[in-house]
N, C-alpha and C positions, 0 to 999 in steps of 0.2 A: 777806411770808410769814405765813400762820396760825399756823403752827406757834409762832412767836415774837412776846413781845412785841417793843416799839419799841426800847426800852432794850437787852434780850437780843441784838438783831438785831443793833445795832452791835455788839458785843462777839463776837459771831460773826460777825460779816463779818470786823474786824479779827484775829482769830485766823486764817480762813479763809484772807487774803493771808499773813498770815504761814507758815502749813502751805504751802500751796502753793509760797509763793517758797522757803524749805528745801528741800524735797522735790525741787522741780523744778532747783533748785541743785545736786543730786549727780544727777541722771537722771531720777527718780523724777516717777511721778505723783503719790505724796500721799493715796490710797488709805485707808492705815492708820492717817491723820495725820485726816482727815476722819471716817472712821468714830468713830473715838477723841472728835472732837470733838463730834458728834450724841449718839452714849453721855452721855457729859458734860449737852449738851441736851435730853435725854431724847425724841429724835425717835423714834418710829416705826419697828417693825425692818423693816416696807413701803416705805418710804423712804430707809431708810439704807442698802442694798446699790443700787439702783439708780442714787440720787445717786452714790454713790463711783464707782459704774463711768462714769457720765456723765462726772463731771469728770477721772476720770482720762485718759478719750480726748483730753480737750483739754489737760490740764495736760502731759501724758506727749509728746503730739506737738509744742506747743513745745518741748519738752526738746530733743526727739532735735532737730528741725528746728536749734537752739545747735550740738550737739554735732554735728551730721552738717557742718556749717557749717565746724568748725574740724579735718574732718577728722580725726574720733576712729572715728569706726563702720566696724568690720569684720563685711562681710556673712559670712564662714569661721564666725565665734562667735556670731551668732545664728541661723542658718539650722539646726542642730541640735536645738537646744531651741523652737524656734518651731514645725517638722513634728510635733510630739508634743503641747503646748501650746495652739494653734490650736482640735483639737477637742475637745482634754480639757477649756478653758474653755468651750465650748459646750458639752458635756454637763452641765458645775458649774451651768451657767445656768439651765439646765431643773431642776435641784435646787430644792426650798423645804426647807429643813432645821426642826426642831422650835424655837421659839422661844429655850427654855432651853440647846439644846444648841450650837444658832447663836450664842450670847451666849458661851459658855464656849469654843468654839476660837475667834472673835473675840478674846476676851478673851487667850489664850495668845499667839496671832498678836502682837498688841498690845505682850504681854510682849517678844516677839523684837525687837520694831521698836525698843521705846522702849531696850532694852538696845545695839541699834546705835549711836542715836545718843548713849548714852551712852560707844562707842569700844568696845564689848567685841567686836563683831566685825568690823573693821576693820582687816581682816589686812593686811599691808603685800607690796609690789608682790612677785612671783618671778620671776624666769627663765621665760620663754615655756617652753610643756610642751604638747605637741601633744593635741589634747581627741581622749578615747575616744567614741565615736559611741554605743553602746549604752549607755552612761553615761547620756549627755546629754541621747538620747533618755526613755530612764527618768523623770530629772530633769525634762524638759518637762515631761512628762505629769502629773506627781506636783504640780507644783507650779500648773499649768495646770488640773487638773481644783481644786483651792482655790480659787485663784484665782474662778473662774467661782462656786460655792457661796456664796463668803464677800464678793465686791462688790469685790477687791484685785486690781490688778494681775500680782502677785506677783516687783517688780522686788526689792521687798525680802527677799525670800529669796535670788533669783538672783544678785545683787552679790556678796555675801560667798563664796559659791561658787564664781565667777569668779576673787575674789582669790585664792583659802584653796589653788585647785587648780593659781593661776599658769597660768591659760586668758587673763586677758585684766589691762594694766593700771586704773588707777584711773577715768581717764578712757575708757577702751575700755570698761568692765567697764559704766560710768555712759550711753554712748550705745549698750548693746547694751539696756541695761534699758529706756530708754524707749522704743525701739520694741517691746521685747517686751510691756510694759506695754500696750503702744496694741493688738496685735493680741489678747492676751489679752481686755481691757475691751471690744472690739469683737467678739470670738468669745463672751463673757461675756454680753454686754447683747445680743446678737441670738436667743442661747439663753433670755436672759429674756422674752424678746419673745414668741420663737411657743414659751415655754409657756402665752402664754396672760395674760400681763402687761402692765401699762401704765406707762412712769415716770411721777411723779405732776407736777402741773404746778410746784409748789415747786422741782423737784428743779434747773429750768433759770435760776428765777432766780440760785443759786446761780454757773452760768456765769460769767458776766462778773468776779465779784468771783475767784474763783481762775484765769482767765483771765490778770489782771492781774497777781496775785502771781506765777502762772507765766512771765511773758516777764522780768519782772525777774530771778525764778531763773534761766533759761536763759540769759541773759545775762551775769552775772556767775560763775556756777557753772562755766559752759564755760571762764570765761579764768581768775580769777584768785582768787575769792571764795570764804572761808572764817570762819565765825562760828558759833565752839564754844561760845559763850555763851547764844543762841538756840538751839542745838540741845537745852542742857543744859536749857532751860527746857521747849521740848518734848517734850522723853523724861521729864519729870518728869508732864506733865497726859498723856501717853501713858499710862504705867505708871498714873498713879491713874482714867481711865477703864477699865481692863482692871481694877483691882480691881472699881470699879462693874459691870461687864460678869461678871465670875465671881464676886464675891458681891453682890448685890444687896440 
């Protein structure tokens, strides 16, 4: 990549598996965990929504393909927020937001994520609680039309939701987000498309190296895999790229 030197390169690659295999470990494409990490790298805010949604398609689809595998994904709890979501990330797509202002709810987004994985919204499991439809729709759409604007899947909003409302368990709540992730980032990046955009050629070398880190995640995340120690490390370069990202 141009963008990076040689030296830089490795250490972003190596972060790169690292974000991805996390993220993809609990459902997650890894979105907010990428973004966070170009901030960091001072990539190009032309490059950094379209990368995130790139690899989210791929990181986010091995996820779900682990969890749908082991028998977690119920079609009832994603098909409500997906009907709303679907063209509200298509419309986010066709968004080009103001450079400064793109940096600044990035940056808050950011706040949220890196505050999950430091356990603050990690509500623990409830009593199944049959999900309101006009809620959920709402929800889609709200988090759906972000989604699309901002280059995130927006699985990481939708989890804690899941839990907080006792709609789905830990592992339901985790194979609902990766497909929802997948069809947002694909409603998302098609709206980027025919506005009239190109992803840049860098964005796909990136592929294969969070590819990577993704089958690991989905692999161990689906059965049995837990390491709050690497989470804590990432919620750390999380929250100090969202200060880079809102104060500059």
């Amino acid at each position: 990549m141009n963008i990076l030197t040689t030296e830089n390169l490795i250490i972003f690659s190596i972060a790169l598996v690292v974000i991805a295999f996390l993220y993809s470990s609990v459902g997650h494409g890894g979105a907010s965990g990428y973004l966070a990490l170009m901030a960091i790298f001072a990539f190009p805010i032309g490059i950094m929504k379209p990368s995130a949604l790139l690899l989210n398609l791929f990181v986010s689809s091995i996820s779900f393909f682990f969890y749908y595998k082991m028998n977690y994904f119920k079609p009832k709890l994603f098909y409500p927020f997906a009907i709303a979501s679907i063209p509200a990330a298509f419309i986010g797509g066709f968004v080009t937001l103001d450079s400064t202002v793109y940096k600044v709810i990035l940056g808050l987004v950011l706040v949220f994520a890196a505050f999950r994985l430091f356990g603050f919204f990690n509500f623990k499991e409830k009593e199944a609680v049959v999900i309101k439809l006009p809620f959920a729709l709402a929800l889609g759409f709200g988090i759906g039309l972000l989604s699309g604007m901002l280059g995130i899947g927006g699985g990481i909003i939708l989890s804690p939701i899941l839990l907080f409302l006792g709609w789905a368990s830990v592992k339901e709540s985790a194979a609902v987000s990766s497909l929802f992730i997948f069809v947002n980032s694909l409603a998302g990046i098609t709206g980027y498309f025919l506005g009239g955009k190109t992803i840049p050629i860098d964005s796909f070398y990136l592929v294969p190296i969070a590819v990577f880190g993704g089958i690991l995640g989905g692999y161990y995340g689906s059965g049995y895999f837990s390491n709050k120690t690497l989470k804590y490390v990432l919620g750390v370069v999380i929250l100090l790229a969202s200060v880079k990202l809102i104060f500059p």
